[in-house]
SEMAR-48378 format. One record per residue (C-alpha): chain; residue in one letter; x, y, z; residue number from 1. Coordinates in Angstrom, 3 decimals, m for minus. Each point is the difference from the previous one (the first is absolute). Example, Ala and Ser with C-alpha at 12.3 -4.5 7.8 and 13.67 -1.06 7.14 Angstrom:
! SEMAR-48378
@chaine A&residu A&c1 12.300&c2 m4.500&c3 7.800&num 1
@chaine A&residu S&c1 1.370&c2 3.440&c3 m0.660&num 2
! end
This chain:
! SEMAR-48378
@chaine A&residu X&c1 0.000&c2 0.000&c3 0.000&num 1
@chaine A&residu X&c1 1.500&c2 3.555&c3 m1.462&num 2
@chaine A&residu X&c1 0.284&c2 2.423&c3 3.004&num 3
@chaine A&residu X&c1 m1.498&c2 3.501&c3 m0.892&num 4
@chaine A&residu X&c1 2.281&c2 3.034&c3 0.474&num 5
@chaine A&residu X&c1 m1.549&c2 3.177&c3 m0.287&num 6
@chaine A&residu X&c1 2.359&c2 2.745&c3 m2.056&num 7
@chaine A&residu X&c1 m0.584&c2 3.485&c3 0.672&num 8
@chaine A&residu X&c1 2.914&c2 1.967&c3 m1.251&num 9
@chaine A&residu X&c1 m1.395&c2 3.731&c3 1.457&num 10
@chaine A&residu X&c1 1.882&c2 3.305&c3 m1.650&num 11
@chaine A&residu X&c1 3.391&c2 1.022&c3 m1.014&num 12
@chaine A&residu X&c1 2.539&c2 m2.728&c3 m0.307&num 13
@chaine A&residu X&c1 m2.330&c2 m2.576&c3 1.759&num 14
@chaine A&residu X&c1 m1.132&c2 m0.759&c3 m3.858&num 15
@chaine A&residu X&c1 3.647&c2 m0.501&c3 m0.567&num 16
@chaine A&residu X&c1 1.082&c2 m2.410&c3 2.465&num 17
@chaine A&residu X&c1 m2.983&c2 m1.944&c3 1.150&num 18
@chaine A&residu X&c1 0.046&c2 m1.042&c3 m4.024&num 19
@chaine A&residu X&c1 3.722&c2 m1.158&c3 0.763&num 20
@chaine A&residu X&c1 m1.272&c2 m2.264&c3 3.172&num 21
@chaine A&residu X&c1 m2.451&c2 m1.452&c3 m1.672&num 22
@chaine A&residu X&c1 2.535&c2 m1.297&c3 m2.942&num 23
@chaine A&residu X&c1 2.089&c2 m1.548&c3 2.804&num 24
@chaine A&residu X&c1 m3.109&c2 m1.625&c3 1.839&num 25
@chaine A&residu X&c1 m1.144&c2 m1.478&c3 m3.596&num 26
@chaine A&residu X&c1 3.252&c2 m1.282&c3 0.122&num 27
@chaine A&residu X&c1 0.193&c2 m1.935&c3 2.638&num 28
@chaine A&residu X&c1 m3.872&c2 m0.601&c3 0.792&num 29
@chaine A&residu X&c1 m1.523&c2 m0.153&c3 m3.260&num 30
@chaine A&residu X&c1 m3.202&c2 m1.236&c3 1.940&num 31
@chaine A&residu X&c1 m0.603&c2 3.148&c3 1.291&num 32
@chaine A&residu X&c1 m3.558&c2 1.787&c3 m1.331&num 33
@chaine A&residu X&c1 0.882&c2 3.844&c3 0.029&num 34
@chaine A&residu X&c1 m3.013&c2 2.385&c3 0.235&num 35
@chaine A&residu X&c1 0.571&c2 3.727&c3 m0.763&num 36
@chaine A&residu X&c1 m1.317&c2 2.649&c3 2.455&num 37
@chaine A&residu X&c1 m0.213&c2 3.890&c3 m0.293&num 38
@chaine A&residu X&c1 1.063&c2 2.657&c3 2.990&num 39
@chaine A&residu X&c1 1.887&c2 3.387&c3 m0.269&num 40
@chaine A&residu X&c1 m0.275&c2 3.589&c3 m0.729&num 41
@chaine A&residu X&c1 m1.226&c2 m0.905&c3 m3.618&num 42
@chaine A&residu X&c1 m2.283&c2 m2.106&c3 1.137&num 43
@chaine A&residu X&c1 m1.497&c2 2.402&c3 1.969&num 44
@chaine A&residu X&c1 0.054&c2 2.747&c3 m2.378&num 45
@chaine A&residu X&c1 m2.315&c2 m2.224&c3 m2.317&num 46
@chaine A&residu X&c1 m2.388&c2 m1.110&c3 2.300&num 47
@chaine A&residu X&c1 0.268&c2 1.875&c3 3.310&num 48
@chaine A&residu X&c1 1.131&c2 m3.301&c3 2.190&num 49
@chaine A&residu X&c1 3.880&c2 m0.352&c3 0.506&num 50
@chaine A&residu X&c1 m1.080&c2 m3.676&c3 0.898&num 51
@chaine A&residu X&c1 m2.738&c2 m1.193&c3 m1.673&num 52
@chaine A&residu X&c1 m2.525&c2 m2.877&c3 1.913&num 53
@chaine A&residu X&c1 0.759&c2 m2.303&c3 m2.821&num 54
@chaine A&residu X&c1 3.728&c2 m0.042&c3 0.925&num 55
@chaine A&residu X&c1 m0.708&c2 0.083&c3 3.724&num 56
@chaine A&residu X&c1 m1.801&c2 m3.289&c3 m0.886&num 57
@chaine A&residu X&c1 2.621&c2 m1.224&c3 m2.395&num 58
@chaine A&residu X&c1 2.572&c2 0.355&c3 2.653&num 59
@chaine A&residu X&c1 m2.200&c2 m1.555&c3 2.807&num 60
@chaine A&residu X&c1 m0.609&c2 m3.166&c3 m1.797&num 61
@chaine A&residu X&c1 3.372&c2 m0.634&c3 m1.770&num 62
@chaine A&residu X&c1 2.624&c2 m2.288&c3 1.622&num 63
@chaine A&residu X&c1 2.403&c2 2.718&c3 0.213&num 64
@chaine A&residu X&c1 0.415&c2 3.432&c3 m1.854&num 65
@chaine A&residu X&c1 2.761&c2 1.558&c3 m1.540&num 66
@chaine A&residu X&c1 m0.068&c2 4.254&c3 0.122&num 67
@chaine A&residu X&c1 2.298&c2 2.294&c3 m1.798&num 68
@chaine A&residu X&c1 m0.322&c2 4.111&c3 1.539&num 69
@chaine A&residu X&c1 m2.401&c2 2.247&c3 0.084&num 70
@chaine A&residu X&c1 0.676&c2 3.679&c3 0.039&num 71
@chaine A&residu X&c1 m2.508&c2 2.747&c3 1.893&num 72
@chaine A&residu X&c1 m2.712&c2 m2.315&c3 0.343&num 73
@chaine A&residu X&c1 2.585&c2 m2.384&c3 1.615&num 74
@chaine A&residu X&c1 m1.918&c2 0.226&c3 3.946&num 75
@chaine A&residu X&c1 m3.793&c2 m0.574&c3 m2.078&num 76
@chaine A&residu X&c1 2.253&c2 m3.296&c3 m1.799&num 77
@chaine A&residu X&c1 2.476&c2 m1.502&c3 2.399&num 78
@chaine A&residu X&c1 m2.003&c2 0.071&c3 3.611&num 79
@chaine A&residu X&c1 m3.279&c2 m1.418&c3 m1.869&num 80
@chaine A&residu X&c1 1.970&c2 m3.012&c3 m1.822&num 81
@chaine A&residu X&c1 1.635&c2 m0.724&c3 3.344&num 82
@chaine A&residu X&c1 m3.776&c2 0.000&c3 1.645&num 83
@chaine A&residu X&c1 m1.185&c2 m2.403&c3 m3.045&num 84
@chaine A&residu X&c1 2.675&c2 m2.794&c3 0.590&num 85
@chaine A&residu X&c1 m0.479&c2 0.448&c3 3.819&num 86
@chaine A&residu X&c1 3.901&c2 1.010&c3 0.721&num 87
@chaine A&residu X&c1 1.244&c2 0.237&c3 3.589&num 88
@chaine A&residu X&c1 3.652&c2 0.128&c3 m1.117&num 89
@chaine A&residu X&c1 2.376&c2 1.456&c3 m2.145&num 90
@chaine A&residu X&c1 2.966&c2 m1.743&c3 m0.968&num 91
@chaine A&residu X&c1 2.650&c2 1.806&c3 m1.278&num 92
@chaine A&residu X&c1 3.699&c2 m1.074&c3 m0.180&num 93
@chaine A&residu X&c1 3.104&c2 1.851&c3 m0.622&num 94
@chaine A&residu X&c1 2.746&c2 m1.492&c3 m1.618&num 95
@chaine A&residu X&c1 3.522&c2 1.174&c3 m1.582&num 96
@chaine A&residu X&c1 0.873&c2 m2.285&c3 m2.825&num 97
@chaine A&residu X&c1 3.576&c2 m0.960&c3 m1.175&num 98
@chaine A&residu X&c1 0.569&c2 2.412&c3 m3.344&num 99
@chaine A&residu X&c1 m2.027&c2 2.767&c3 1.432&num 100
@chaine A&residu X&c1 1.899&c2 3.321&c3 1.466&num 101
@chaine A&residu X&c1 m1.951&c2 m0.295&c3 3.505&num 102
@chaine A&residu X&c1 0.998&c2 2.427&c3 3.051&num 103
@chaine A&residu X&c1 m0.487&c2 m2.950&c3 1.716&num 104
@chaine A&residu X&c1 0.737&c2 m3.186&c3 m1.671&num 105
@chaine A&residu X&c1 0.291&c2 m1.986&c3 3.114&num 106
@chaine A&residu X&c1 m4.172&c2 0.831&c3 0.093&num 107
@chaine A&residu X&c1 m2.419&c2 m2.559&c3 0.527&num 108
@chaine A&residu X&c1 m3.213&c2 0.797&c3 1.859&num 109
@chaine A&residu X&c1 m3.844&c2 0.134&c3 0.134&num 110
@chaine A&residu X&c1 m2.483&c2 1.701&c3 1.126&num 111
@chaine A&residu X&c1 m3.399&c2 m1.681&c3 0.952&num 112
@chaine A&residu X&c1 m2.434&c2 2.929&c3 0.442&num 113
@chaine A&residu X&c1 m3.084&c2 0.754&c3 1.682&num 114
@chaine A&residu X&c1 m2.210&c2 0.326&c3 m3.279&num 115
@chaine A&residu X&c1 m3.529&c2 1.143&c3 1.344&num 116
@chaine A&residu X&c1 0.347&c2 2.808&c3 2.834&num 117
@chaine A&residu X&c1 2.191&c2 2.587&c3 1.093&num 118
@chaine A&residu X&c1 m0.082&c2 3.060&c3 m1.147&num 119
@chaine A&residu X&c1 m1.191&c2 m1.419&c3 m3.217&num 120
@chaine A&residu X&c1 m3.188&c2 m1.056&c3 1.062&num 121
@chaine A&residu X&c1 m1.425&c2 3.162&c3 m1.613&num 122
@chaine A&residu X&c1 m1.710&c2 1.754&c3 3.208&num 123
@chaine A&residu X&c1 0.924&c2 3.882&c3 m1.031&num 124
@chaine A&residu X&c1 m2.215&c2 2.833&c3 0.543&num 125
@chaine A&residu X&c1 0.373&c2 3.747&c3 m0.894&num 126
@chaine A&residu X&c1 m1.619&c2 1.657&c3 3.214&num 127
@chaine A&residu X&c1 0.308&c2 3.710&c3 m0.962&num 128
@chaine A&residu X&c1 2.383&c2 1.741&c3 m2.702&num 129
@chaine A&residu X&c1 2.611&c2 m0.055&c3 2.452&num 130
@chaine A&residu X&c1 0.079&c2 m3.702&c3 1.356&num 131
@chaine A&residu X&c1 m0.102&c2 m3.386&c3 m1.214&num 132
@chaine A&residu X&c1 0.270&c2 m2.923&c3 1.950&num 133
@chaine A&residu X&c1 1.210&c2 m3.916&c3 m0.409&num 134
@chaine A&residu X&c1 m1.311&c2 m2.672&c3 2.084&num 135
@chaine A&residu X&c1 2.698&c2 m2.681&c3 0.039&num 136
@chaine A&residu X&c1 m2.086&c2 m3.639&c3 0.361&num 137
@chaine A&residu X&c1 1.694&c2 m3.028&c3 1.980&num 138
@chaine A&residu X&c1 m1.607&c2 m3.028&c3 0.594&num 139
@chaine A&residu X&c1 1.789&c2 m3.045&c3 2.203&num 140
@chaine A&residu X&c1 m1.857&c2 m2.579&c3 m2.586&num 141
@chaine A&residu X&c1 1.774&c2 1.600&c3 m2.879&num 142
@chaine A&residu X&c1 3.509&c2 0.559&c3 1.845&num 143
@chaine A&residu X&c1 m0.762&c2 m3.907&c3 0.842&num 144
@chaine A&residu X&c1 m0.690&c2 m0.828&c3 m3.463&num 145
@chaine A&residu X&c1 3.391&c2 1.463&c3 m1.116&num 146
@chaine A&residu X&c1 1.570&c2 m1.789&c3 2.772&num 147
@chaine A&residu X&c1 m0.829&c2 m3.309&c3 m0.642&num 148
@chaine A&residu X&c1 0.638&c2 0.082&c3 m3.549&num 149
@chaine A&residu X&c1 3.789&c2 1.586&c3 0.805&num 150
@chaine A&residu X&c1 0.337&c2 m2.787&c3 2.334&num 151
@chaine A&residu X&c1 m0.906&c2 m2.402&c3 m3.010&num 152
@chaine A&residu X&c1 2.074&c2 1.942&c3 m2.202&num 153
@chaine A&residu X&c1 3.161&c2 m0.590&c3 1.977&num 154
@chaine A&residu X&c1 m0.647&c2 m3.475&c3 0.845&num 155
@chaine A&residu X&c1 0.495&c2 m1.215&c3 m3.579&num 156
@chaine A&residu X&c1 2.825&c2 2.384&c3 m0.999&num 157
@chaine A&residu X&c1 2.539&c2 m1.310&c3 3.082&num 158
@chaine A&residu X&c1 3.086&c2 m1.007&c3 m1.137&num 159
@chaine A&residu X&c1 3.890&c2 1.850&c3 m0.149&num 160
@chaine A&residu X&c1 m1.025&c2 2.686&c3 m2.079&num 161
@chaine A&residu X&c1 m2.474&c2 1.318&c3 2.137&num 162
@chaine A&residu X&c1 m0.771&c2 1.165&c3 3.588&num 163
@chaine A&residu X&c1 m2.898&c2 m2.313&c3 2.034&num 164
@chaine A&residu X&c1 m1.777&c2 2.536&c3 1.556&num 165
@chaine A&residu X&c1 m1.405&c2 3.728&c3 m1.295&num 166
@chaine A&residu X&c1 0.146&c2 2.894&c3 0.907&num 167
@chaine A&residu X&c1 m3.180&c2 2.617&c3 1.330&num 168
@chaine A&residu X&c1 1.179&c2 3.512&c3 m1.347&num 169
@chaine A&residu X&c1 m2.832&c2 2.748&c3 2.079&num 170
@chaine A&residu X&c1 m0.270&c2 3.634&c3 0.859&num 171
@chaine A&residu X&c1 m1.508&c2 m1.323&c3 3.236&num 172
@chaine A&residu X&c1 1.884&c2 2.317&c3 2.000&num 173
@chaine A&residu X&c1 m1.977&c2 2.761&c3 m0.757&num 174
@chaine A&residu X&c1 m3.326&c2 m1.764&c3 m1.660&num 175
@chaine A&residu X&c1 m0.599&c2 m1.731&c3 3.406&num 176
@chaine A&residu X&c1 m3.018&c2 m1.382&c3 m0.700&num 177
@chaine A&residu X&c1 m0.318&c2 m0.420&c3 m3.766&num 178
@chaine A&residu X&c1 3.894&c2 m1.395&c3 m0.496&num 179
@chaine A&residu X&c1 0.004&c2 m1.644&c3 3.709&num 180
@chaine A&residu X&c1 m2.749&c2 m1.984&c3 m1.050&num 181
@chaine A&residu X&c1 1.075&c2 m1.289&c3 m2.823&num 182
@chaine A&residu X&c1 3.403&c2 m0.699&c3 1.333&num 183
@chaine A&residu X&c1 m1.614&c2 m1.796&c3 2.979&num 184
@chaine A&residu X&c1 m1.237&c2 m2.199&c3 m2.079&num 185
@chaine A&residu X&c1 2.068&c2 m1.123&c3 m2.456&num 186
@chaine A&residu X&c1 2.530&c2 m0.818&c3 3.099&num 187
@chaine A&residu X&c1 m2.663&c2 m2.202&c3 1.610&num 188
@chaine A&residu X&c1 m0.757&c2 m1.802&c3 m3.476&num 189
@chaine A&residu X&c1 3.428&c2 m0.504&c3 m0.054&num 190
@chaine A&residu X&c1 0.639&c2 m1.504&c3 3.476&num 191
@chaine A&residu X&c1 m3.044&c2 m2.509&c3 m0.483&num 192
@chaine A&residu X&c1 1.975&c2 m1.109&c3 m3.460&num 193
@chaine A&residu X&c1 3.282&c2 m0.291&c3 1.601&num 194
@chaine A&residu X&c1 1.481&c2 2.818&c3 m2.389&num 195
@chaine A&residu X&c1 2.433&c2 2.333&c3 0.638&num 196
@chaine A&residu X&c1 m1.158&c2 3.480&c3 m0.234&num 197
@chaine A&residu X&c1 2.323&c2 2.968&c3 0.621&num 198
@chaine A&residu X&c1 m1.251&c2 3.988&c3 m0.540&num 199
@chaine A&residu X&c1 1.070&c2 3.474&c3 m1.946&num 200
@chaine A&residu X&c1 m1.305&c2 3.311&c3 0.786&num 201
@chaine A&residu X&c1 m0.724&c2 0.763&c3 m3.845&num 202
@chaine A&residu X&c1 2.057&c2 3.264&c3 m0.327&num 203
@chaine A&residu X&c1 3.148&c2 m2.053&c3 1.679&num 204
@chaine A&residu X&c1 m0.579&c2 m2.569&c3 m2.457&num 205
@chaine A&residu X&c1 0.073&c2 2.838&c3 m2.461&num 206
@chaine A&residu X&c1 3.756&c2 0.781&c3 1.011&num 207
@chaine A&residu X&c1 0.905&c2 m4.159&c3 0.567&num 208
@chaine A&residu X&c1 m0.710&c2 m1.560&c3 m3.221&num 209
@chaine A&residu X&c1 2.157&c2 2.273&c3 m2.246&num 210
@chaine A&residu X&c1 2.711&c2 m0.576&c3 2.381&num 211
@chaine A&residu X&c1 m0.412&c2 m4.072&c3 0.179&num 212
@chaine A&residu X&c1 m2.563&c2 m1.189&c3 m1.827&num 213
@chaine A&residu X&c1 0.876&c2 m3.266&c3 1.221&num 214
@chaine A&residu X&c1 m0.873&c2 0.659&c3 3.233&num 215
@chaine A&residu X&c1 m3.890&c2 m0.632&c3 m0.750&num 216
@chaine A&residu X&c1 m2.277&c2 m3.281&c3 m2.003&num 217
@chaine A&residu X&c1 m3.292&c2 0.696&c3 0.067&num 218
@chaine A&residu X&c1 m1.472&c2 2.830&c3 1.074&num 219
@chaine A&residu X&c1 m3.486&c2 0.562&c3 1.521&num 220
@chaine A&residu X&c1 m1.454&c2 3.012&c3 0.317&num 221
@chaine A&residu X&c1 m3.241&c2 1.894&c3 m0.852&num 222
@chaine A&residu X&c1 m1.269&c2 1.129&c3 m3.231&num 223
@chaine A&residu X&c1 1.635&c2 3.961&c3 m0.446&num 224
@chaine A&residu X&c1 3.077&c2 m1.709&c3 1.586&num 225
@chaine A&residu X&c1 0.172&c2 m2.773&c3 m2.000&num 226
@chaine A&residu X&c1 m0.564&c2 2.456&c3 m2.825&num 227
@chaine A&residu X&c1 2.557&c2 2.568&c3 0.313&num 228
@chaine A&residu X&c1 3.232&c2 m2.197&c3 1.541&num 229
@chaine A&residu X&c1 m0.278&c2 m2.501&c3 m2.980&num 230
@chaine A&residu X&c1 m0.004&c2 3.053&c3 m2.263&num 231
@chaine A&residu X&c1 2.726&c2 0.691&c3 2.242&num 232
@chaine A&residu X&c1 1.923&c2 m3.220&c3 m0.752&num 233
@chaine A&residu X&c1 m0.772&c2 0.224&c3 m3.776&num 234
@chaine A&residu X&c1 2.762&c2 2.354&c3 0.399&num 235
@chaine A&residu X&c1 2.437&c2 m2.470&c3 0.646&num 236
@chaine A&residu X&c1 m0.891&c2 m2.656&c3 m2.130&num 237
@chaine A&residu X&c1 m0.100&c2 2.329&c3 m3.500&num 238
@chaine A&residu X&c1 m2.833&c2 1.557&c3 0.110&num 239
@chaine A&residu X&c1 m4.373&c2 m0.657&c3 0.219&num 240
@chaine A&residu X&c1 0.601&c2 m1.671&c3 m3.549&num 241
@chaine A&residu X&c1 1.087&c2 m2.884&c3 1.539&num 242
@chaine A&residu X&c1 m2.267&c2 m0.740&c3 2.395&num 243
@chaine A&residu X&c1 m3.071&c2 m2.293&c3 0.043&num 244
@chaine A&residu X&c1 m2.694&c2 m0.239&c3 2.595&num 245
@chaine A&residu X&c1 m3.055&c2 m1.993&c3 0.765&num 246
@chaine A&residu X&c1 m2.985&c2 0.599&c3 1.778&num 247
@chaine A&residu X&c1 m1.345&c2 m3.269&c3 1.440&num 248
@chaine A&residu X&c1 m3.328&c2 m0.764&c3 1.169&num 249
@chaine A&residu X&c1 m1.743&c2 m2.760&c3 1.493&num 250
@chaine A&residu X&c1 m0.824&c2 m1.844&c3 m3.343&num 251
@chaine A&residu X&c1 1.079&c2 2.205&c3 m2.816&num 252
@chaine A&residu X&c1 3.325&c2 2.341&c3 m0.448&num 253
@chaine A&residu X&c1 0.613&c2 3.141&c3 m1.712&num 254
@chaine A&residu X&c1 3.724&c2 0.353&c3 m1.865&num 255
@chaine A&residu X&c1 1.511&c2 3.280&c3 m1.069&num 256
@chaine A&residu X&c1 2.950&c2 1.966&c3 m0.486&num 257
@chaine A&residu X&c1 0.309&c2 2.995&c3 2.071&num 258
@chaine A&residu X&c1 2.182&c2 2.616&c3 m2.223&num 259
@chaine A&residu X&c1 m3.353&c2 1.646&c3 m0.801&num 260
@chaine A&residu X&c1 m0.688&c2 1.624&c3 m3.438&num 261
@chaine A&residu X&c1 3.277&c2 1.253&c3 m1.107&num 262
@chaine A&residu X&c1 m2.108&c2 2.393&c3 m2.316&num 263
@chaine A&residu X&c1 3.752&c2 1.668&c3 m1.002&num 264
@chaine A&residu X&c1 0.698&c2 m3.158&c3 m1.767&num 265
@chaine A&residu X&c1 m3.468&c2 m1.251&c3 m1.022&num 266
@chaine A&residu X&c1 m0.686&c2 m1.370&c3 m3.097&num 267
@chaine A&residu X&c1 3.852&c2 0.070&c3 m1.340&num 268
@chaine A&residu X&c1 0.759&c2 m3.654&c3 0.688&num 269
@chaine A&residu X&c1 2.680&c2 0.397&c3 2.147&num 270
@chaine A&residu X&c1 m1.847&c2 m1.137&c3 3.028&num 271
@chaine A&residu X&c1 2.103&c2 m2.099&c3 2.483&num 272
@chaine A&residu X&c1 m3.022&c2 m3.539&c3 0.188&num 273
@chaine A&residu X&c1 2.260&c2 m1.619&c3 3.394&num 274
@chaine A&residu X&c1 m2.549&c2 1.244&c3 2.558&num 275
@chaine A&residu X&c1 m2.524&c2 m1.389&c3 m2.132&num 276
@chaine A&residu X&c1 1.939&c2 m3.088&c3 m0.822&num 277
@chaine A&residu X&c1 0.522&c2 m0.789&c3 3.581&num 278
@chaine A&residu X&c1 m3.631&c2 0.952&c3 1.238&num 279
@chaine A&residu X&c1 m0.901&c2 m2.545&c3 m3.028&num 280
@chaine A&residu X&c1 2.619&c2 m2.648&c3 1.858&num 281
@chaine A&residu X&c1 m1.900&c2 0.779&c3 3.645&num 282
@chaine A&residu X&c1 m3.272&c2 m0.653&c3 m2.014&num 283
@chaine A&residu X&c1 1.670&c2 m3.489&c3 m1.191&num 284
@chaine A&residu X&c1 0.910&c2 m0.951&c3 3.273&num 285
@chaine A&residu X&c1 m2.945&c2 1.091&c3 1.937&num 286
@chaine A&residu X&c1 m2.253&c2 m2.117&c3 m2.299&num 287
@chaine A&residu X&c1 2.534&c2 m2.679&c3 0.449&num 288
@chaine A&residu X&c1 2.416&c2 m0.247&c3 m2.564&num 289
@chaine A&residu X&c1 2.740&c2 0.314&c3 1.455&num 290
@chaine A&residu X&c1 2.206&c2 m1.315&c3 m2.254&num 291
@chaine A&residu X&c1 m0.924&c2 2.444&c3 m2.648&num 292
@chaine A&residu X&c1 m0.051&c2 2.624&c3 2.387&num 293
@chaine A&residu X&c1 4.105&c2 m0.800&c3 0.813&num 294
@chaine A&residu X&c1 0.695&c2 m0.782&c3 m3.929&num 295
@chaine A&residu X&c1 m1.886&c2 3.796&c3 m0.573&num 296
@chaine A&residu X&c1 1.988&c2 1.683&c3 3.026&num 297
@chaine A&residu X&c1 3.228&c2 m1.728&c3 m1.217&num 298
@chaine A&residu X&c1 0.048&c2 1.156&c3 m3.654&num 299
@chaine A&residu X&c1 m0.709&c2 3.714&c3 1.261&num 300
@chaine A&residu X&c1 3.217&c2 m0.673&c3 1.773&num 301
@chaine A&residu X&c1 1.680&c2 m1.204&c3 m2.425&num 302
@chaine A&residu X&c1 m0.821&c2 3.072&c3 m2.438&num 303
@chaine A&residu X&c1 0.331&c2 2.092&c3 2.725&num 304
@chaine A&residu X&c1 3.830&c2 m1.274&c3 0.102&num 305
@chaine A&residu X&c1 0.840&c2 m0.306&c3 m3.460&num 306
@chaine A&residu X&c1 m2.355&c2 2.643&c3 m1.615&num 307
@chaine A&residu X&c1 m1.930&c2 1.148&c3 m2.198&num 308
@chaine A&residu X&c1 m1.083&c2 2.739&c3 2.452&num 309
@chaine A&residu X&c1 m2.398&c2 3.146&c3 m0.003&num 310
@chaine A&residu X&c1 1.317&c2 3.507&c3 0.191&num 311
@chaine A&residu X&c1 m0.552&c2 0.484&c3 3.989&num 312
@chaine A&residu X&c1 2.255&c2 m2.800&c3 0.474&num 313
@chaine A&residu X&c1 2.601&c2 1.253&c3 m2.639&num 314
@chaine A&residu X&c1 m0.569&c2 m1.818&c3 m3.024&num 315
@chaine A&residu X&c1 m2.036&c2 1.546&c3 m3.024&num 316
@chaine A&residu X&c1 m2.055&c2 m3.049&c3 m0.645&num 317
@chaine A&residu X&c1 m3.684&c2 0.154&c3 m0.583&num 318
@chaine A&residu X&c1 m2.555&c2 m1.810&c3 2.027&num 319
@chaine A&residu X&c1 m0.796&c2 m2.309&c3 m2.796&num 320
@chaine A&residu X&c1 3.912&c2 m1.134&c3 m0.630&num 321
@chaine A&residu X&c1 0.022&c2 m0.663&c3 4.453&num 322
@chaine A&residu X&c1 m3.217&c2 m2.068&c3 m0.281&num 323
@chaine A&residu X&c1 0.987&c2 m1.840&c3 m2.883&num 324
@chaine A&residu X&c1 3.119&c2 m0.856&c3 2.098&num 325
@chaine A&residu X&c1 m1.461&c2 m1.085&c3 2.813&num 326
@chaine A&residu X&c1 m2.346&c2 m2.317&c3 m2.010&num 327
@chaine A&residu X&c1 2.890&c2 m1.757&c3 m1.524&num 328
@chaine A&residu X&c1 1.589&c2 m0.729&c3 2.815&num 329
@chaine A&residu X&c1 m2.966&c2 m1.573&c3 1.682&num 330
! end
């Protein structure tokens, strides 16, 4: 039985890259059924709905989805699609490969995320024309949620290469009660699984990981956290167009690059596809081809090494020559 991905590539270079995923999936799972969604700025300039219900549904009731970017519509695109496929977690590792010029090449962390709450949840009001206000949301079932699945997640990658436990990265010395929560209970999921579980205040962990990356595994933290320190650690590792990220849910998973739009480079064909490549590996592996998901990951290493490579790594080669690369090499 073919599983059913659902392909929505969204704005700017998304309908440059996701194309270049898909040619490695069909390469490797040529059972796959892909159905094409719309989202994006366009989208919503045609029709008035950055999301439309149809591709709300599609997402819902595919096995897993793959999403390119969307540009100014990307809150009305992004936090709906994570709803639809019921995400608690974002997944998002940072890697330096051999052949790229990293800051860091000794890098090799990731970041599970809160994906539901936080500041994020969307609770802002404009009170008068002089104040606004946020209400930051956290729950103990979500922080719990996240918690278990890190403990999961760090179970089955043990080994030399990697640290057992994780590491809680808060602000819960001044968000008491928000941050202390959630904090407080990832430690006590942790205890009752037997996993280590140390703790950064986020802005120290700001200063740490350019310093020694190899001080931290996996990081937990919650969702602007998780969002802005693995931008952070992009840094190290080459840059967002190299990193994937997943957004898993209960029973369905969302898969996406995060570099965004890149509307300065849109539509030339210079695109870099990795972070696209790689969130198409995480899809492999998540549906349980893992096999295919290592031969995918190793050939983007392997072209990674030995070229061809994309202007923001410092080649001049076009997205098309990369992906045809990386396809014959799986």
């Amino acid at each position: 039985m073919s599983e059913r991905i659902a392909v929505i590539e969204g704005d700017g270079i998304g309908q440059e890259v996701v194309p270049a995923a898909i040619e490695v999936l069909e390469a490797v799972a040529p059972s796959f059924e892909f159905v094409a969604g719309d989202a994006g700025d366009a989208v919503k300039a045609a029709t008035g709905e950055a999301l439309p219900a149809e591709t709300y549904e599609l997402a819902a009731d595919a096995d897993a989805t793959l999403f390119g970017a969307a540009g100014e519509t990307a809150a009305e695109v992004i936090l709906p699609l994570r709803d639809a496929v019921d995400s608690f977690v974002n997944v998002r590792p940072a890697k330096a490969y051999p052949g790229v010029d990293a800051l860091r090449p000794e890098t090799d962390v990731v970041f599970l995320r809160e994906n539901t709450e936080g500041v994020y949840a969307g609770h802002e009001t404009r009170l008068s024309d002089d104040l606004s206000t946020l209400t930051r949301v956290v729950t103990g079932s979500a922080s719990r949620e996240l918690a278990e699945y890190a403990c999961e997640f760090v179970a089955e990658r043990r080994g030399p290469a990697h640290r057992d436990g994780f590491t809680v990265v808060h602000k819960a010395n001044v968000m008491r009660e928000t941050d202390g929560r959630f904090k407080r209970t990832v430690h006590a999921v942790a205890d009752d699984h037997g996993v280590d579980a140390d703790e950064e205040l986020m802005d120290a962990f700001a200063t740490k990981l350019p310093l020694d990356p190899t001080q931290y595994g996996v990081v937990v933290c919650p969702n602007l956290a998780g969002d802005v320190l693995s931008d952070l650690a992009a840094g190290l590792v080459g840059g967002l167009g190299l990193l994937p990220s997943a957004n898993v849910g209960h029973d369905n998973a969302l898969f996406e690059p995060v570099h965004g739009t890149a509307p300065d480079i849109a539509g030339e064909g210079v695109a870099n596809p990795t972070a696209a490549v790689l969130s198409a590996a995480m899809l492999l592996e998540y549906l349980g081809h893992a096999a295919a998901g290592e031969r995918v990951r190793s050939a983007v290493e392997t072209v990674l090494s030995d070229g061809p490579r994309t202007g923001d790594l410092g080649g001049d080669a076009t997205t098309a020559a990369v992906t045809a690369a990386i396809v014959d090499r799986v």
